[in-house]
VEXDREN-2710 file (C-alpha; in Angstrom, 1 decimal):
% VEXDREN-2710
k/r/px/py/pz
1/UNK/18.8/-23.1/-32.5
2/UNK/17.3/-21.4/-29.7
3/UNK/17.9/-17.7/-29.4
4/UNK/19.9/-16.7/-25.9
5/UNK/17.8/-14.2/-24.2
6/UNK/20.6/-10.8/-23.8
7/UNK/18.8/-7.6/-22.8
8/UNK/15.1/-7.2/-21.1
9/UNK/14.5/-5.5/-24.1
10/UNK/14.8/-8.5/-26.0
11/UNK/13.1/-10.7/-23.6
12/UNK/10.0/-8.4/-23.4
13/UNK/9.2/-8.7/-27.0
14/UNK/8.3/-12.6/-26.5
15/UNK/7.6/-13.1/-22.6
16/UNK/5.4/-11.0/-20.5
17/UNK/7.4/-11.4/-16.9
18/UNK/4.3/-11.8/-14.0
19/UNK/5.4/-10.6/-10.7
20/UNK/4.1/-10.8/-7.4
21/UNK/5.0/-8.8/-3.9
22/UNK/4.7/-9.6/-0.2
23/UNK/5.6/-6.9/2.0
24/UNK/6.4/-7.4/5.4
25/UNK/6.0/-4.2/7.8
26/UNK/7.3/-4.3/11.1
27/UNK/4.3/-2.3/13.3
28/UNK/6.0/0.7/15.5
29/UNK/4.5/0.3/18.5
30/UNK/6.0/0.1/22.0
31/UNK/5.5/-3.3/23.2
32/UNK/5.4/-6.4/21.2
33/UNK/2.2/-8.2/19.3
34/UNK/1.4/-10.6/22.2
35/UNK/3.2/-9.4/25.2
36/UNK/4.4/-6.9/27.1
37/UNK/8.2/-7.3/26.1
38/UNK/10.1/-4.0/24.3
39/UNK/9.2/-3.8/20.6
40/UNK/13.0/-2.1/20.6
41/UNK/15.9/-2.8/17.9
42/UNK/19.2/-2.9/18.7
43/UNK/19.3/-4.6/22.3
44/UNK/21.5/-6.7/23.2
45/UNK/20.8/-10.3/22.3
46/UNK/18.0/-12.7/24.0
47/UNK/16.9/-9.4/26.2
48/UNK/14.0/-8.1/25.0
49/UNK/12.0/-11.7/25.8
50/UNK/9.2/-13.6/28.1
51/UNK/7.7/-16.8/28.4
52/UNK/5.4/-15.3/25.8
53/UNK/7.3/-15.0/23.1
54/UNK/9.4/-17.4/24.1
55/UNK/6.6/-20.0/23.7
56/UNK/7.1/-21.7/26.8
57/UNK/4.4/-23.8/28.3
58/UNK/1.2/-22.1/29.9
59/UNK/1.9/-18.8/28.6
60/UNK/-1.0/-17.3/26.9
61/UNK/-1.1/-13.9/24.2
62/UNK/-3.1/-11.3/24.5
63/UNK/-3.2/-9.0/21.8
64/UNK/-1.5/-5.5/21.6
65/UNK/-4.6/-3.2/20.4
66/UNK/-2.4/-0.6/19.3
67/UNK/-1.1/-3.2/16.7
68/UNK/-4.9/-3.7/15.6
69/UNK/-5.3/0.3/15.3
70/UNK/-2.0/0.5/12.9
71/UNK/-3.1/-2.4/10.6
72/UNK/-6.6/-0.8/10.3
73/UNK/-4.8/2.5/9.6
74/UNK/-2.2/1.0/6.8
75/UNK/-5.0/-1.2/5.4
76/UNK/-7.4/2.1/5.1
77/UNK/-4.7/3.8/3.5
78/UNK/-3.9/1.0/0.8
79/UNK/-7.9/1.2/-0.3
80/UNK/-8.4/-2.5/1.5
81/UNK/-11.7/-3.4/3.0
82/UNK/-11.5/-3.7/6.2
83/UNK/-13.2/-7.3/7.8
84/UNK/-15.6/-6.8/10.9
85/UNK/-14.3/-10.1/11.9
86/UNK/-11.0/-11.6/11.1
87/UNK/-9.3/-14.7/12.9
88/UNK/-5.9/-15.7/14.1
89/UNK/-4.5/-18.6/13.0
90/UNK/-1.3/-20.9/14.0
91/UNK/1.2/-21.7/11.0
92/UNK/3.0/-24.3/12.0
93/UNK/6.7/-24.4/11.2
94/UNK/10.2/-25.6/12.7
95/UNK/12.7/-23.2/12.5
96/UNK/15.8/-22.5/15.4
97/UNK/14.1/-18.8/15.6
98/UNK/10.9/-19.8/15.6
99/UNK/10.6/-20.9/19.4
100/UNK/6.6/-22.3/19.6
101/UNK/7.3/-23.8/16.5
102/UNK/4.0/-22.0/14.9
103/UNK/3.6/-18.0/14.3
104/UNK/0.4/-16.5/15.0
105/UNK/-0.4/-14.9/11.6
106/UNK/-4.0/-14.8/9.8
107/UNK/-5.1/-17.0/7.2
108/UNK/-8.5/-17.6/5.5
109/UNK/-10.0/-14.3/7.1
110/UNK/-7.7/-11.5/7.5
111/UNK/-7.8/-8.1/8.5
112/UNK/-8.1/-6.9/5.3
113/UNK/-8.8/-7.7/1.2
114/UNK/-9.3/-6.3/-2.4
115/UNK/-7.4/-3.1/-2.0
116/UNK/-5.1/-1.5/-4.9
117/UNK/-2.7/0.9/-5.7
118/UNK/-2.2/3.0/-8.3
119/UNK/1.6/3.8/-9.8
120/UNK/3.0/5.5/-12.6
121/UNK/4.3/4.3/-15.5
122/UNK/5.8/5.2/-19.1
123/UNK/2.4/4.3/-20.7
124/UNK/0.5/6.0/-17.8
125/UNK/-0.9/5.5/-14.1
126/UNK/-1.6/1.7/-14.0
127/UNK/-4.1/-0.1/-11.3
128/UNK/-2.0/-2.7/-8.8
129/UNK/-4.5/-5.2/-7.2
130/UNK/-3.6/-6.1/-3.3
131/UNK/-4.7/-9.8/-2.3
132/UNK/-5.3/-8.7/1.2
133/UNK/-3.4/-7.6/4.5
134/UNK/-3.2/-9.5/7.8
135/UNK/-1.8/-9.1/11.1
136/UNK/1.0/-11.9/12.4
137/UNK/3.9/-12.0/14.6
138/UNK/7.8/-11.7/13.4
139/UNK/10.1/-14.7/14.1
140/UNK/13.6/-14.5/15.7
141/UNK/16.5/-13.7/13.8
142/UNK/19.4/-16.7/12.9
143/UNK/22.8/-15.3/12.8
144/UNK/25.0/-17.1/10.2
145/UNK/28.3/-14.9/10.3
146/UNK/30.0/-12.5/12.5
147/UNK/31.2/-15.0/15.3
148/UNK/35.0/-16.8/15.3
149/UNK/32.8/-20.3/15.0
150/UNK/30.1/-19.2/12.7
151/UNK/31.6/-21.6/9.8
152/UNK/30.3/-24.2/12.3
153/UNK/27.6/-22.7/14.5
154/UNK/24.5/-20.3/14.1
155/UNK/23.3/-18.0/16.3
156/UNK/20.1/-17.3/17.4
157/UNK/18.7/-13.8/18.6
158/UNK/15.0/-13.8/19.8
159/UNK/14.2/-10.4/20.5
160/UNK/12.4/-10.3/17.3
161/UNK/10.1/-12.5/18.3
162/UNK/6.8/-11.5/18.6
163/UNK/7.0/-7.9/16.9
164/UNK/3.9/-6.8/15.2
165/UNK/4.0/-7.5/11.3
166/UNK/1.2/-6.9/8.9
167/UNK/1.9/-8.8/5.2
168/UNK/0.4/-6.8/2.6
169/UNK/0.1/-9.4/-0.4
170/UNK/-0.2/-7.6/-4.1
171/UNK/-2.3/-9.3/-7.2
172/UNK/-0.3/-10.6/-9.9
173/UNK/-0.6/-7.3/-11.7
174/UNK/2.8/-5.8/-12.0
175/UNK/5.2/-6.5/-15.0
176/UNK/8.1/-5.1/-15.1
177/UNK/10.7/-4.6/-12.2
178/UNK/10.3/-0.8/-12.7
179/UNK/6.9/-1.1/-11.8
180/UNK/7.8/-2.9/-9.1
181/UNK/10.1/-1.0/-7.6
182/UNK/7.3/2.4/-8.0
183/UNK/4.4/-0.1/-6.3
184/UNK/6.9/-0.8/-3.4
185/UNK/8.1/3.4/-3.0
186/UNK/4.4/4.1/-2.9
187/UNK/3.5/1.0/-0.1
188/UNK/6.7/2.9/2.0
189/UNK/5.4/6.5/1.2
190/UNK/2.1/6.0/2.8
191/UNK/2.9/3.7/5.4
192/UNK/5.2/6.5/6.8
193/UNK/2.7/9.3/6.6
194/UNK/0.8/7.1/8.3
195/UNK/3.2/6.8/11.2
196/UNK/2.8/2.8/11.8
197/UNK/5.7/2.0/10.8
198/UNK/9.4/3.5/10.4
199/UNK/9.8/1.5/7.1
200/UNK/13.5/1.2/7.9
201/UNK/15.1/-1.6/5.6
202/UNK/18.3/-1.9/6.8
203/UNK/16.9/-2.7/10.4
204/UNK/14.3/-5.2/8.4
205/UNK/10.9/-3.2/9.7
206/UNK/10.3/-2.9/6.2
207/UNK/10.9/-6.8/4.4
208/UNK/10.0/-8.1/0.6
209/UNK/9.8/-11.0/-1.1
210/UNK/9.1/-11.1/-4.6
211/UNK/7.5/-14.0/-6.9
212/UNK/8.5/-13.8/-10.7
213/UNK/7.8/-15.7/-13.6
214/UNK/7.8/-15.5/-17.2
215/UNK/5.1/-16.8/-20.1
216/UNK/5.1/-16.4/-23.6
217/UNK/3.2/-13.1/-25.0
218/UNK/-0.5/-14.0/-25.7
219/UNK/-0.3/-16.9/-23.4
220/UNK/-3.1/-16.5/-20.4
221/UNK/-1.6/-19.7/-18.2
222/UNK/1.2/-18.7/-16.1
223/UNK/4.7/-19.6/-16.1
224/UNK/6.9/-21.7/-13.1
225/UNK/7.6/-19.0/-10.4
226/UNK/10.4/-18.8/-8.4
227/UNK/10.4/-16.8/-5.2
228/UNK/13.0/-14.3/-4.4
229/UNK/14.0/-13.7/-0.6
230/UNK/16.5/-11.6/1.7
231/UNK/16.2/-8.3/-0.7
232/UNK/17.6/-5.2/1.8
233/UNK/16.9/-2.1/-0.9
234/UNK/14.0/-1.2/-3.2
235/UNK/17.0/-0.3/-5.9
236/UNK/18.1/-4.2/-5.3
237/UNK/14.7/-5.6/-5.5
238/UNK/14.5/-4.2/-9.0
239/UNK/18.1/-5.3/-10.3
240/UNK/17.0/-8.8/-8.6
241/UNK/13.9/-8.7/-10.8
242/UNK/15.8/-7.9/-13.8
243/UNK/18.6/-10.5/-13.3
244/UNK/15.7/-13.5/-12.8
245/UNK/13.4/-12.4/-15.8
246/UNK/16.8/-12.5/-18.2
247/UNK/17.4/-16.1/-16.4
248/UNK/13.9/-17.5/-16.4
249/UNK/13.9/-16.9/-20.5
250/UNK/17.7/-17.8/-21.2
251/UNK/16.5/-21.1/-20.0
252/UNK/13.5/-21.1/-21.9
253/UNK/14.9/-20.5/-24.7
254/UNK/17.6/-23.2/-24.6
255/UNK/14.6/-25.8/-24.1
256/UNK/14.8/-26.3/-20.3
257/UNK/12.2/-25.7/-17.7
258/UNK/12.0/-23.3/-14.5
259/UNK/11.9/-24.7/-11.5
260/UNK/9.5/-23.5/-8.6
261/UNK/12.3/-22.8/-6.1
262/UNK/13.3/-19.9/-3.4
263/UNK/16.3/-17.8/-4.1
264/UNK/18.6/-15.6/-2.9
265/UNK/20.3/-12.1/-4.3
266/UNK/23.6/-11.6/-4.0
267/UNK/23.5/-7.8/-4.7
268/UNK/27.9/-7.8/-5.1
269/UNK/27.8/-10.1/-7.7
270/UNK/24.1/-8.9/-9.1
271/UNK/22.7/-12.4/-9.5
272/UNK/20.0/-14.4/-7.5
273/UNK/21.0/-18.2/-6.1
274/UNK/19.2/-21.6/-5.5
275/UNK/18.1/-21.7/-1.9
276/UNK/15.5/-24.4/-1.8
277/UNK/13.1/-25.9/-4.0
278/UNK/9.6/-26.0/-3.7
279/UNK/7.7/-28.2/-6.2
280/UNK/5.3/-27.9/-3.9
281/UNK/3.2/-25.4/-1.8
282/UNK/4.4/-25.9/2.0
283/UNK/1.7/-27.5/4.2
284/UNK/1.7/-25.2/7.3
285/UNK/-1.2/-26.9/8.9
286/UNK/-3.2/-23.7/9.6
287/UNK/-5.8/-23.8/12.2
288/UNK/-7.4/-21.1/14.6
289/UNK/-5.7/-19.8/17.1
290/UNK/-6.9/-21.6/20.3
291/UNK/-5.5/-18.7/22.9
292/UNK/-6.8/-15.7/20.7
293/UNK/-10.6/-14.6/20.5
294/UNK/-11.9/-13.0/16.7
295/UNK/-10.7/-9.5/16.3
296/UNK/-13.7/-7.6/16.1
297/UNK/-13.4/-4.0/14.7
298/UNK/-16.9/-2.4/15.3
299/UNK/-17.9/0.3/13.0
300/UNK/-17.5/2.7/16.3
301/UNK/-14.0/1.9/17.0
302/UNK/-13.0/1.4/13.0
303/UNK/-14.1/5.4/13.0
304/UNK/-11.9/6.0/16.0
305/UNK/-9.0/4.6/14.6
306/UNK/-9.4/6.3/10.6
307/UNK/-9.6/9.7/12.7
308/UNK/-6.0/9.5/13.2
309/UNK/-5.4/9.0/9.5
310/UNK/-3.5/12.5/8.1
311/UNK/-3.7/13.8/4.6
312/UNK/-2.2/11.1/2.3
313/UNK/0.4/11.9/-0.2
314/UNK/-1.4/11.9/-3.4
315/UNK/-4.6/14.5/-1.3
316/UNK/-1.8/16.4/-0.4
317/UNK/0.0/17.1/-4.1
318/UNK/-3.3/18.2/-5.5
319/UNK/-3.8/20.1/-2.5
320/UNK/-0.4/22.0/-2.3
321/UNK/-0.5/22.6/-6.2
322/UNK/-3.9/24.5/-5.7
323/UNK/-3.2/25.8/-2.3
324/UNK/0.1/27.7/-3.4
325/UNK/-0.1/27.7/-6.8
326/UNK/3.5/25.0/-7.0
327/UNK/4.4/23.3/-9.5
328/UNK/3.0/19.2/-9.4
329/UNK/6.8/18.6/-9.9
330/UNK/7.6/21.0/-6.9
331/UNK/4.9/19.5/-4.9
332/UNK/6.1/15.3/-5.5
333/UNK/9.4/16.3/-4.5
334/UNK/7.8/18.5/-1.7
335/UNK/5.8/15.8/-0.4
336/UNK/8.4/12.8/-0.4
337/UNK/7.7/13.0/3.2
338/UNK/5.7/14.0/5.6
339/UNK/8.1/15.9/7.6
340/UNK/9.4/17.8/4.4
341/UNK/5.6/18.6/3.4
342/UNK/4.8/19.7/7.2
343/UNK/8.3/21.6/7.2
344/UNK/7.1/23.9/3.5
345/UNK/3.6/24.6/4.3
346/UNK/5.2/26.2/7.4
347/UNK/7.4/28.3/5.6
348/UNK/4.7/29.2/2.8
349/UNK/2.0/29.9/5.2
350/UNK/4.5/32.6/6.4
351/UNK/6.4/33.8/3.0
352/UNK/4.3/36.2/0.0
353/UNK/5.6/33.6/-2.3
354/UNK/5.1/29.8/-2.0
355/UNK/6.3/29.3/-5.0
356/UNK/9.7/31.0/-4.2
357/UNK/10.0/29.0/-1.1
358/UNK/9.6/25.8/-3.0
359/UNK/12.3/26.6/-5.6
360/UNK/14.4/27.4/-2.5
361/UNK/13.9/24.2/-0.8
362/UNK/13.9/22.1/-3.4
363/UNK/17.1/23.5/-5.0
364/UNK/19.5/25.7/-2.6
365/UNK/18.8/24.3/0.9
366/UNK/18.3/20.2/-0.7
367/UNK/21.7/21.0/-2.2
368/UNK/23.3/22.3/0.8
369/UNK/21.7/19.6/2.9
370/UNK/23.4/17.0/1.0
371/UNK/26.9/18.4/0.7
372/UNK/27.0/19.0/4.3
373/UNK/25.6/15.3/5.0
374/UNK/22.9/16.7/6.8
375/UNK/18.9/15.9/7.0
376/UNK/16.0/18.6/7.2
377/UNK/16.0/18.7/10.7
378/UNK/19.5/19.4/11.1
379/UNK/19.1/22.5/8.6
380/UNK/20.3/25.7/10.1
381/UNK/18.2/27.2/8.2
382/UNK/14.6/27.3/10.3
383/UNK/11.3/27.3/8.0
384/UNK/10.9/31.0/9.6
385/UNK/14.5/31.8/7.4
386/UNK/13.3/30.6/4.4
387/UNK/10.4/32.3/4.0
388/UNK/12.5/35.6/4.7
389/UNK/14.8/34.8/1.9
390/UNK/12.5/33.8/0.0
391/UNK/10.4/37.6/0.3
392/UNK/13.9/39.4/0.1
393/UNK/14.5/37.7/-3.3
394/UNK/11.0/38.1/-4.8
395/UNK/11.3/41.8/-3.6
396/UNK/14.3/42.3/-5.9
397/UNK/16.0/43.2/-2.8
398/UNK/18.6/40.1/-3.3
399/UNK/19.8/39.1/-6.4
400/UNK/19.9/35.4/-7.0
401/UNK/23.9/35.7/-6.2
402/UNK/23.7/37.8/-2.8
403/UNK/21.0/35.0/-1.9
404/UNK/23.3/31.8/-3.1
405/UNK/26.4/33.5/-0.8
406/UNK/24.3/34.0/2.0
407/UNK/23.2/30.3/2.1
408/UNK/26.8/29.5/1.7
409/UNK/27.7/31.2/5.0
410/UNK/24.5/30.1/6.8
411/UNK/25.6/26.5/6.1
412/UNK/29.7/27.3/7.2
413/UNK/28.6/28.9/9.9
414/UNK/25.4/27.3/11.3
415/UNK/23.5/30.3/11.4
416/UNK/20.3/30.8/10.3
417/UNK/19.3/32.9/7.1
418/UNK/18.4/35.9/9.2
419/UNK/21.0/36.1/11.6
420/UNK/23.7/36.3/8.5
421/UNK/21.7/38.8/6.4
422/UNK/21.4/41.0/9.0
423/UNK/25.0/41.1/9.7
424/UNK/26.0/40.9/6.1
425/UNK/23.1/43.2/4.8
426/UNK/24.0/42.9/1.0
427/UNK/22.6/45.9/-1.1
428/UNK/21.3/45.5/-4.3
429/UNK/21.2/48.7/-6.3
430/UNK/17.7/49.6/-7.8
431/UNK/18.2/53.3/-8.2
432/UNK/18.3/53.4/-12.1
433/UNK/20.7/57.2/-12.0
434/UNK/23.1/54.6/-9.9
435/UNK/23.3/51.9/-12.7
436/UNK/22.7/54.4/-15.6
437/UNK/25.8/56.1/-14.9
438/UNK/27.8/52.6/-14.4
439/UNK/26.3/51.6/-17.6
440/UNK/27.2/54.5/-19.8
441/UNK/31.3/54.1/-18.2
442/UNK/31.1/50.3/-19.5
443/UNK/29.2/50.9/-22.8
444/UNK/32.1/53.7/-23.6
445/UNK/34.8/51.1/-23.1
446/UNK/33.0/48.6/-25.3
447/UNK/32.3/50.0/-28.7
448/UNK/33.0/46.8/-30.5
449/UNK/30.2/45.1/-28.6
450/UNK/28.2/48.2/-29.2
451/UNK/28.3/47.6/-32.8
452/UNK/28.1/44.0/-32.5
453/UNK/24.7/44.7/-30.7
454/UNK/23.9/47.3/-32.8
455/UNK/24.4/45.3/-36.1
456/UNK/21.6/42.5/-34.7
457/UNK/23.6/40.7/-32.3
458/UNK/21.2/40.9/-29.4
459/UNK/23.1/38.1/-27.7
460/UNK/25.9/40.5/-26.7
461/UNK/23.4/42.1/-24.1
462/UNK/24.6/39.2/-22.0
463/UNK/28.1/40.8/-22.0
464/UNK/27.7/43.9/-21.0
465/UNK/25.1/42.6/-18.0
466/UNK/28.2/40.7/-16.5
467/UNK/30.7/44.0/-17.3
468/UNK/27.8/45.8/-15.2
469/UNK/27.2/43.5/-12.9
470/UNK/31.2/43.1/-12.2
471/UNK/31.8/47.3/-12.0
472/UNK/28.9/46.8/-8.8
473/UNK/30.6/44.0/-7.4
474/UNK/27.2/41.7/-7.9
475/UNK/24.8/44.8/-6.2
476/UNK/23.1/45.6/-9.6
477/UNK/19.3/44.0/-9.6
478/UNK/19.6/42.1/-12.5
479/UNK/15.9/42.9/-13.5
480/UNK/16.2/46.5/-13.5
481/UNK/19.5/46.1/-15.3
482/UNK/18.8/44.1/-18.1
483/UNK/15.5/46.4/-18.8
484/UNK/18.3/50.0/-18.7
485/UNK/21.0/48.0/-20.5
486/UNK/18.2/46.9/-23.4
487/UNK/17.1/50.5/-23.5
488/UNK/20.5/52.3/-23.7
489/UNK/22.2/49.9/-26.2
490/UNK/19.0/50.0/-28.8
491/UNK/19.1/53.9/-28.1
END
């Protein structure tokens, strides 16, 4: 009887799942690939359009070289070679969106090949091959719901046409879906530091389609793939994976066969559906691009273009960890974006501890920030704020307490840090007479503890800090304190 498949646990100690990833990355730049028309989201429908992009007769493309510069960029970035000469080429398909019937896109020489990424994993960093990268053209959008008819009737929106995609097309290297999902977060990390893209998913400037199939361990000779489409979240990608590896080898194992088909993820229910077949490969009838000339990136502007590229994420890390002396931990967090990184090295180029500041971001402000609903920029505490907390408290001059509270009131009140300490201006008391004399009052009431102490219960120090630190209403500097308290109690 053949074993049903239950848990990818189970399935992984037979079947080695083989996944593949397209990304498609909407290109941020103001006008469209081809034309002149808004490259704008949100417009009202059927706005944003000309006979361009509209395909209508006589009207010819001319490329948008600020879409060339940004694929060069995002290709350089992903470790591709660029191609001195790649060609445009017509795919021709009939879709209601797709209004020329054919979408400029690249075929047998695109921008960009044999690039690769490398990701982490539980057995280590592990090497991700990427096919190659090529420029093309978005189609329009169909509408299926949302309208009193749209049992009946689709909609069609074509401002989309004619937006500036590059595909970025990965090797058939990854294998699990949590590989996956750290190959695609990598892909979106860079492509934002970059700036070619805003890599926003939920507006579809940042698309995937994932292929997945299954063969038995040992076995060289892949299995059937099926093709999942019309995933909105990295998080649902992954759970998509998972679902179709479990339903590839229940089938498997009950004797039947996978068939090469297209599906869809329906992330309420957590399962993938049928959408289409495809026994076999689509014939889209590539052939040049008539209207287009070769892109040609000469060596002179292909240097032009890579002197806009920034620091990338993983330079940075090593750079910040050196630099300031951070933790690598501190500096992945740190460097989740751009804007965050740009936003520390501010405050630690300013602050005698870098290291302070980056506990303080990463912890009391990113805690703040999220209770409050609020992003970095939005912060009312400025960069200039934090590194002043951050000097005060490795001073000794605020106590980890008197710092917390002031944070608390900089958030209720939208003040920055500054602003509320100099108005609160908490005191920590240093002067050891000061806390001596608190000390001996609390030690005197507590000659239970004293002996508890005394008898090799060093734990009980903890006690009399908080009966100290509670007769000074939170003023005593806990480092001072615990030194006198030691002192006084083995005395």
């Amino acid at each position: 009887m053949a074993t049903t498949a239950t848990t990818l646990e189970d399935v992984y100690t037979r079947y080695e799942p083989v996944i593949g990833l397209e990304v498609h990355v909407q290109l941020l730049t103001q006008t469209k690939a081809f034309c002149g028309c808004p490259n704008q989201y949100g417009a009202p429908p059927n706005t944003n359009v000309c006979p361009v992009c509209l395909g209508l007769p006589g009207a010819l493309p001319v490329l948008n070289r600020r879409a060339a510069e940004f694929a060069v960029l995002a290709a350089s970035a992903l470790n591709l070679e660029i191609r001195g000469t790649s060609i445009f080429a017509r795919k021709n398909y009939f879709y209601p969106d797709l209004p020329k019937g054919y979408q400029i896109s690249q075929f047998d020489k695109p921008l960009a090949e044999h690039g690769h990424l490398t990701v982490p994993t539980p057995a280590g960093s592990k090497r991700i091959g990427i096919t190659r990268l090529h420029m093309e053209e978005d189609a329009g959008k169909s509408i299926h719901d949302g309208f009193a008819d749209s049992a009946t009737r689709t909609y069609v929106d074509l401002n989309r046409c004619g937006t500036p995609l590059i595909e970025i097309v990965s090797e058939p290297d990854i294998r699990t879906p949590d590989e996956a999902y750290e190959y695609l977060t990598l892909i979106k990390e860079i492509l934002l530091y970059t700036g070619v893209s805003d890599c926003n998913m939920e507006e579809g400037s940042l698309r995937c389609d994932a292929n997945v199939s299954i063969r038995p361990r040992g076995q060289d000779k892949f299995g059937t793939k099926a093709e999942v489409k019309n995933v909105n979240s990295f998080r649902f990608i992954r759970a998509a994976l998972e679902y179709e590896i479990l339903r590839q080898a229940e089938l498997l194992d009950s004797g039947d066969r996978v068939i090469q088909e297209t599906r869809l993820y329906n992330s309420a229910e957590g399962r993938t559906y049928s959408m289409r077949s495809k026994e076999q490969a689509h014939d889209y009838r590539y052939f040049p691009e008539p209207d287009l000339t070769p892109l040609v990136i000469s060596s002179q502007w292909k240097s032009q273009i890579l002197s806009e590229m920034p620091e990338l994420p993983e330079a940075r890390r090593a750079r910040m960890v050196a630099d300031y002396g951070i933790a690598p931990q501190d500096a992945q967090t740190l460097t989740a974006s751009r804007q965050l990184a740009d936003q520390f090295e501010l405050a630690a180029k300013s602050s005698t501890s870098p290291r302070r500041v980056a506990n303080l971001l990463n912890s009391e402000i990113t805690s703040r920030l999220r209770l409050h609903d609020l992003e970095l920029e939005q912060s009312p505490v400025t960069m200039a704020g934090l590194a002043k907390a951050a000097d005060l408290a490795e001073s000794g001059a605020l106590s980890s307490k008197q710092l917390k509270q002031l944070f608390d009131i900089a958030f209720e009140k939208s003040e920055d840090f500054p602003v509320v300490y100099e108005r609160e201006k908490p005191q920590q008391i240093s002067d050891t007479s000061a806390l001596e004399k608190i000390i001996d009052e609390v030690i005197a009431a507590n000659p239970k503890q004293v002996e508890q102490y005394r008898g090799g219960k060093k734990t009980v120090a903890a006690f009399f800090i908080g009966q100290v630190m509670k007769a000074s209403k939170g003023q005593a500097n806990p480092a001072v304190l615990s030194e006198l308290i030691e002192r006084k109690l083995s005395g």
